[in-house]
C-alpha angles and dihedrals in degrees: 000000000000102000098178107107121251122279117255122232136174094211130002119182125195134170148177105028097153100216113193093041126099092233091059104109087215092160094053093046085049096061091043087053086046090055097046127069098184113178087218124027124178126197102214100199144296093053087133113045102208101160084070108021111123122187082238097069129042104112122195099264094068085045087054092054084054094054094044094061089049085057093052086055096055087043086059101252108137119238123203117174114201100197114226126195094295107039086044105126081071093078093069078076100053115146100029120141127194116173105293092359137091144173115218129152093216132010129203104204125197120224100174103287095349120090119204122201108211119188136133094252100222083128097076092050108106093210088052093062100035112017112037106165088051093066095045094051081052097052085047082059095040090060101042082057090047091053089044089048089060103051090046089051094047082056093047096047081048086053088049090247129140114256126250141204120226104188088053085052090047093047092043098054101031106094088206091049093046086044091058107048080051097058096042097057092045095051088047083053105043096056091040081060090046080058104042088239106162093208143016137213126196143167133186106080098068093235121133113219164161129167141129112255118197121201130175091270105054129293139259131183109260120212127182107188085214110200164288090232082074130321085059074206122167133180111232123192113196132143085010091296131121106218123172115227128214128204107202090063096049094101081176099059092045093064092061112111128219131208107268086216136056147185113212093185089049103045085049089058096047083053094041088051090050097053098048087051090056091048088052093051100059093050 
């Protein structure tokens, strides 16, 4: 069992976790919540993958992730969840406030005289907005890659072999891919510049990033949070500064140890109990 205490952090963004898939790493983002204590942490979008989620899958461990963000909210961190494409039906909901927790579908957040704009970013992908059903056919293939990639990388870690990522390799040598994640990240910027947003944060792509863009009309730092399918990627914000944090390198985070068993019914009704006290609360 990791004894050292949690790391403190001012924000910590993460996105697309997929909670609900068989490709969502939800015992690896646990420990890292478990090594974290932010004072604000915002869920930019796709945390709850509906789009796939099935009554037939939805193992402890992604009940457990749920149940440790209901802890962070009774422990006084605020929660604010941003919902993304496949999470959407959660917009319907935007503008609620329980206790620490929020729904919002973009956030401008003030960090003394810097403004960052914080949303998922579906809204800059062109088969989101025209062609549905073909983004949804191509997140069903996402996630059968990302099923094959495991089993090839259980055989080449058998093998003694270093693991490897399929979808990154195909990102990274497919000019359209490569196209798309560079155009999204222009146009992000280039409206963040037409604001005066200092930064801009963004989901959806699965790219973990940070990097200044400069554009005709000024410049702003650009961060993508990435995500917990492969990357187990977060944003962290400490001592005025944006860092990306990265799981696999956390050797402290990986030490901490989970329950083997769990109680799906029983973990429900502790969240369920939480979120009725803070209800209360607030009343």
């Amino acid at each position: 069992m990791n004894s050292c205490p949690p790391r403190i952090i001012d924000v910590v963004i993460i996105s697309d976790a997929h909670l609900g898939t068989y490709g969502c790493h939800a015992k690896e983002l646990l420990q890292y919540l478990k090594s974290i204590k932010p004072k604000t942490l915002i869920l930019n979008g796709d945390i709850i993958d509906i789009w796939q989620f099935t009554k037939n899958y939805w193992p402890s461990s992604h009940m457990l992730v749920v149940k440790e963000l209901m802890d962070k909210m009774s422990s006084g961190c605020k929660i604010t969840y941003i919902p993304g494409n496949h999470d959407e039906m959660l917009r319907k909901f935007a503008g609620l406030e329980v206790g620490n927790f929020q729904i919002k579908n973009k956030l401008i957040l003030k960090q003394g005289n810097k403004k960052v704009w914080i949303f998922h970013g579906d809204i800059f992908d062109f088969t989101m907005q025209h062609s549905r059903w073909i983004a949804k056919l191509g997140s069903m293939g996402y996630g059968l890659l990302i099923l094959i990639n495991r089993l090839i990388n259980k055989c080449l870690v058998f093998f003694g072999r270093n693991r490897m990522s399929l979808s990154k390799k195909i990102k990274n040598s497919v000019k359209s891919a490569v196209e798309f994640i560079n155009n999204f990240e222009e146009v992000a910027a280039e409206i963040a510049i037409q604001n005066n947003y200092d930064f801009v944060a963004c989901g959806h792509i699965h790219k973990a990033e940070i990097k200044k863009i400069k554009l005709k009309d000024g410049e702003t730092t650009y961060l993508n949070s990435g995500d917990w399918v492969e990357s187990l990627t977060a944003l962290e914000y400490n001592n005025k500064k944006w860092n990306l944090y990265h799981y696999l390198d956390d050797s402290l985070a990986k030490e901490i140890e989970l329950p083997k068993a769990f109680n799906n019914k029983e973990i429900f009704k502790e969240v369920l109990d939480e979120f009725y006290s803070l209800k209360k609360a607030k009343a």
